[in-house]
N, C-alpha and C positions, 0 to 999 in steps of 0.2 A: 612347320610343314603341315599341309592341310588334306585330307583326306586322300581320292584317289583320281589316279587320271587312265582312261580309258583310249587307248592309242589301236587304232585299226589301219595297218598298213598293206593299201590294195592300191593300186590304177582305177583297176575296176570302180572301185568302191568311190572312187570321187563323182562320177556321170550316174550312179544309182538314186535314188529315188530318198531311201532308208538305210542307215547301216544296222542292218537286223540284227548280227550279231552282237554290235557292238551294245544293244538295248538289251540284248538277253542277260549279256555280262553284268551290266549296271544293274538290272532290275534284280538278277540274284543277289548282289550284293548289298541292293537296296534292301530289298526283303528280311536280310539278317541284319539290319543296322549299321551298316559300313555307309561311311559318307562318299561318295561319287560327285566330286567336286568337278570334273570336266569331262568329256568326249568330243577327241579329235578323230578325224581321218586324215590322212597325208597319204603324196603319192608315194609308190612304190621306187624311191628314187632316193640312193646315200645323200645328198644335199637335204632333201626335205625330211626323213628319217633322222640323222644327224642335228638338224635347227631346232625339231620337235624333243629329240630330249636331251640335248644341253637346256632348253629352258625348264623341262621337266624336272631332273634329276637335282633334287635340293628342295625344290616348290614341291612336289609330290612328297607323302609319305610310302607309298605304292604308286608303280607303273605299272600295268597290263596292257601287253603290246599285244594285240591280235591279229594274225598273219599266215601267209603259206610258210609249212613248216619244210616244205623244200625248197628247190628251186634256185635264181635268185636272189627273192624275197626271201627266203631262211639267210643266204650268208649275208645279202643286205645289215638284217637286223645284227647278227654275231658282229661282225665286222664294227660298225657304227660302236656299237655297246662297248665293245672291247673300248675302241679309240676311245670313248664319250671319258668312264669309269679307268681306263688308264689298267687295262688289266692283259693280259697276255692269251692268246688262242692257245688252247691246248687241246691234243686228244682226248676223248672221255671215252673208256672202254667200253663202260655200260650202254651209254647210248650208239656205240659203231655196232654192239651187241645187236642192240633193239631193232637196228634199221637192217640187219643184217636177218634178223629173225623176221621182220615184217616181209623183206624180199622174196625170203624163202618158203612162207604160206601163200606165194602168189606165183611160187613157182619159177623163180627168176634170178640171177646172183647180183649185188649190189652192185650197182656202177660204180666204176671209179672217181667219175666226176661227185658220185652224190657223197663219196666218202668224207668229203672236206664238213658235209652237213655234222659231222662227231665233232667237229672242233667248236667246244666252246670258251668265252672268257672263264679263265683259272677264277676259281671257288665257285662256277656255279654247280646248284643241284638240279640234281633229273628229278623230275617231275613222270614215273613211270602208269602206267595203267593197264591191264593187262589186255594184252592182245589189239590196242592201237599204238595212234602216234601219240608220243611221250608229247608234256613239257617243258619247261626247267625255270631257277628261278635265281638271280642275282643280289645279295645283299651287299651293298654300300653301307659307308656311313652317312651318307647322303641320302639316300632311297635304295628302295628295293624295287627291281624289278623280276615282273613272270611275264615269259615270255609262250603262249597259248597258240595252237593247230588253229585256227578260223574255221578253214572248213575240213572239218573233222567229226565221225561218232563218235569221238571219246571225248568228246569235250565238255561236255554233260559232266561227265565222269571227272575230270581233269577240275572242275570250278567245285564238286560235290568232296572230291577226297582231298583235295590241295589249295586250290586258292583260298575257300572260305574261311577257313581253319586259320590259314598262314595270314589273312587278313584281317580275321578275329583276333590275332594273336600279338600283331604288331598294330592294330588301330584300333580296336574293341575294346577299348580302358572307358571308354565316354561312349554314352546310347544316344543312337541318333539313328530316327525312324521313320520314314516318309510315307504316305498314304496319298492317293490319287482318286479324286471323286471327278469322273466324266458323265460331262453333260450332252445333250440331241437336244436340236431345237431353239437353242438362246444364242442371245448375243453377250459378248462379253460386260457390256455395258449390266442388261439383265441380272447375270451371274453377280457381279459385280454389289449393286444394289440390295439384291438376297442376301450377301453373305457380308455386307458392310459392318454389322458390329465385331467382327473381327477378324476383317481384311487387315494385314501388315504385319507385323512382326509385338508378336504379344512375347509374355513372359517365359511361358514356358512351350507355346507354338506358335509356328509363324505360319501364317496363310494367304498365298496367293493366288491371282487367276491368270490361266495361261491359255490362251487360244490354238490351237493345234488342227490342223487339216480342218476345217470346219467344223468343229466341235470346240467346247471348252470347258479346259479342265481346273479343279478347286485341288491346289495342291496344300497339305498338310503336312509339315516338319518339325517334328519334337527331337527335340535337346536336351539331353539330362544327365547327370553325373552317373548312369547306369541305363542297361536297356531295360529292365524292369519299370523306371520310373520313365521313362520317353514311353513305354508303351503304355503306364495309367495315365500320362499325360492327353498320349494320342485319342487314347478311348473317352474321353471324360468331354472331348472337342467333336470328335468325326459324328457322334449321331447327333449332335444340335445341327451342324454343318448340312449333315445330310437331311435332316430333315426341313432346312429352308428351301432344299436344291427340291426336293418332291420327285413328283413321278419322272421329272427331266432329268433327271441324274440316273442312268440307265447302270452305271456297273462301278468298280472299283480295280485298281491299280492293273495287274496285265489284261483283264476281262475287255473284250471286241465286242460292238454291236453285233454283231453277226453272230459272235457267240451263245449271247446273251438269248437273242433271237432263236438260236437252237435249242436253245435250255428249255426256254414257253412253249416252243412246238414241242418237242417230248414230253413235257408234263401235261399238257392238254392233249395229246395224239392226235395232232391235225401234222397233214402233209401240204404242200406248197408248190407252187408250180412260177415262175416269172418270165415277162414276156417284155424283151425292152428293145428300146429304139436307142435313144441317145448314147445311152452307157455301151451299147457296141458289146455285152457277156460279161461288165464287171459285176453286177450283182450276182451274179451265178456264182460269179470266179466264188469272191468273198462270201459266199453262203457255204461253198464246198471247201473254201478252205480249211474248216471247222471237222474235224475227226470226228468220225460218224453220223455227217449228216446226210448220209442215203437212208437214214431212217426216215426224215419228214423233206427229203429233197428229194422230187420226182422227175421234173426235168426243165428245161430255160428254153427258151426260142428266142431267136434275132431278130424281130422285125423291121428291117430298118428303111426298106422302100416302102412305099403305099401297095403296092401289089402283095409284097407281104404280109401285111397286115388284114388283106382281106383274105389273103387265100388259106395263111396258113393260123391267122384267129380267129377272121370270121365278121372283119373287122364293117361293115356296109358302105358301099363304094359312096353314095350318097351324102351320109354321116363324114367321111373324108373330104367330100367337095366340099359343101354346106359350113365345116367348122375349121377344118384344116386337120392336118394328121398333131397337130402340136395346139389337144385343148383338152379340158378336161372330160366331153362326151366319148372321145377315141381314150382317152387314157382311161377309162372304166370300161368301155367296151374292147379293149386289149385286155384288160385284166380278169372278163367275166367268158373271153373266148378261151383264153391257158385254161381258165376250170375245165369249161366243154372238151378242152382236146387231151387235159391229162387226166380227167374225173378226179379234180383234188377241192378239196371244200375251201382253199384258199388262195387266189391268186394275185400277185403283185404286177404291176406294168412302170413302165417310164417312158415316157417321150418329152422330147425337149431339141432345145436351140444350144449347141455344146461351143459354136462359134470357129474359128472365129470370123465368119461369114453365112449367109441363111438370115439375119435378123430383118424386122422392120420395126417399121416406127409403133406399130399395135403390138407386135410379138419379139423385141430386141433378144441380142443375144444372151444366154442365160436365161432363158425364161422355159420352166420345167413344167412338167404335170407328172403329180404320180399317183396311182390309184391301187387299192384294193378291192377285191369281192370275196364276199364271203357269202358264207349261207344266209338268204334272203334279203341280202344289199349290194352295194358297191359307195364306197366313198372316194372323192380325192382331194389334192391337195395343191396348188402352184403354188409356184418359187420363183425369184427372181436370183440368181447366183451372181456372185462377180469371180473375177479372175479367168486366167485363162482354158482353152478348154481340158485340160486334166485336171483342172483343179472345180472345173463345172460338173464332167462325170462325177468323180469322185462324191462330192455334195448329192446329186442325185440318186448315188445309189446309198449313200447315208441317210437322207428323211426317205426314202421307201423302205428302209431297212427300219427307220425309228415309226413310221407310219404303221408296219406291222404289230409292233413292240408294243406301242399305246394300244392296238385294238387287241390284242392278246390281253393285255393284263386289265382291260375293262370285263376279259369277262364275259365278252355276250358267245 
């Protein structure tokens, strides 16, 4: 049986973008050395929940089902589990306790529908935490599974005092440590070339390259008879590694450009202002998604007609006729009006052809500008993207975000 399998059972969660959760889980577990051999999502449906762990249970050494712990999707999972493991429903006090005490801090008595939620497969354990929703956890001779709240505050709680422990304890014989070096800027081919004398699977780490929403990342995986010796392993590898990747290598394993970006703006105390067209507010979004960045985050504007651009940056009707709202004179004069209109010493813009109509034969679709000004300049930069248009935003507010990054850490 080979490490673990990360099972997120939602509807939802199949038409989503990312299973957020389901990363958080892996990368905790990554973090302490637990091998995270797979992540699935399936739907919220006994057939597909049931197909996913009969092939699970035996293949996994651990299962981590992540799910609504009502509903449903709660008896869904009991149900299946039971059937899968061959094990019988029963009530568990403690847990008709829990849901009973939960009800009653919200001022309400349990339903009787919800009471079948206490019945789990005979031998599991609660998984309790104080003052949320429990988890609980099934061993087999086959596998074990825990089964975890998705959306839930105690969850945090739930992988900090129970899973990791219980995961360290039944697969934590053998150290095995993953490291993530993400790259702005390159191609995989690039990356590739850089990191060739040892790209593949070496002795004692194996290193690959993985392309990811337009970025790509140099994954690093040591293997060793102990976590001690996977982590001298990992450390004796990641700074050569990191030192071929250079300034292009902006962060390591959960670290966000955007994050990262925040971190430069507070240690140099510069604030920020961006003003975009094609991205439609994703640069904002992702700048603000970052916990405490109304320190060097002032404010964003839309621009995304030409009237906007002049009225509300300042943008010269002229300059608009003459080049077109999608070149690089409007993308520096978008980004040197946000200064003017929020007095911030640094402003970012974008404009672009997001598709997937708007292109011509001079300006096809994908074809971006993005520009900064700073104190006593403005630069920018075009791009040509492929893919469709989310996957063209997304790229564009990624090199305005790595465009900032590089002029930060030059320094001027």
């Amino acid at each position: 049986m080979s490490g673990v399998l990360i099972l997120s059972v939602s509807a939802g969660r199949l038409a989503a973008p990312a299973d957020e959760v389901g990363q958080q889980v892996a990368q905790a577990l990554l973090a302490h050395g637990l091998p995270v051999a797979s992540r699935q999502v399936v739907d919220e449906a006994e057939p597909a929940v049931e197909a996913a762990l009969r092939s699970g249970v035996g293949t996994y050494g651990l299962i981590v089902i992540l799910g609504s712990g009502g509903g449903s999707g709660g008896e869904i999972v009991r149900r299946v589990l039971a059937r899968v493991t061959g094990a019988r429903l029963i009530l568990n006090e403690r847990l008709l306790a829990t849901l009973e005490a939960l009800h009653a801090r919200r001022e309400r008595p349990l339903p009787r529908r919800e009471e079948r939620l206490a019945l789990l497969p005979q031998g599991a354990v609660l998984w309790s935490v104080e003052g949320g929703e429990p988890g609980w956890l099934l061993e087999t001779e086959r596998s074990a599974v825990a089964v975890l709240p998705a959306v839930s505050p105690t969850l945090t709680d739930l992988l900090t005092r129970h899973l990791l422990p219980f995961a360290h304890e039944r697969l934590g014989r053998e150290g095995v440590l993953v490291r993530t070096l993400k790259t702005a800027g390159l191609t995989p081919s690039e990356v590739e070339q850089r990191i060739s004398p040892w790209l593949g699977s070496g002795e004692d780490v194996s290193v690959s390259c993985v392309p990811v929403d337009g970025e790509v990342w140099v994954r690093l995986a040591a293997r060793a008879a102990s976590l001690p010796l996977a982590e001298a392993a990992l450390r004796d590898l990641e700074g050569p590694v990191a030192d071929a990747l250079g300034v292009d290598c902006y962060g390591r394993d959960q670290e966000s450009l955007e994050g990262v970006v925040g971190r430069l703006l507070r240690e140099r105390g510069l604030t920020l202002a961006v003003a975009e067209s094609c991205t439609g507010g994703l640069l904002g979004h992702r700048i603000t998604n970052v916990s405490g960045s109304s320190v060097y985050f002032e404010r964003g504007v839309v621009a995304y007609s030409n009237r906007a651009k002049e009225e509300l940056l300042g943008v010269p009707r002229q300059l608009l006729v003459a080049r077109g709202a999608v070149s690089a004179p409007v993308a520096e004069a978008m980004a040197r009006g946000i200064c003017r209109a929020s007095n911030t010493p640094l402003g970012l813009a974008v404009t672009g052809i997001a598709g997937p109509e708007g292109g011509s034969p001079a300006k096809p679709v994908g074809t971006v500008f993005v520009a900064l000004a700073y104190p006593g300049g403005a630069e920018s930069r075009q791009f040509r993207f492929a893919g469709g248009r989310e996957s063209i935003k997304w790229q564009s507010a990624q090199m305005a975000l790595d465009l900032l990054r590089r002029w930060l850490l030059s320094g001027r």
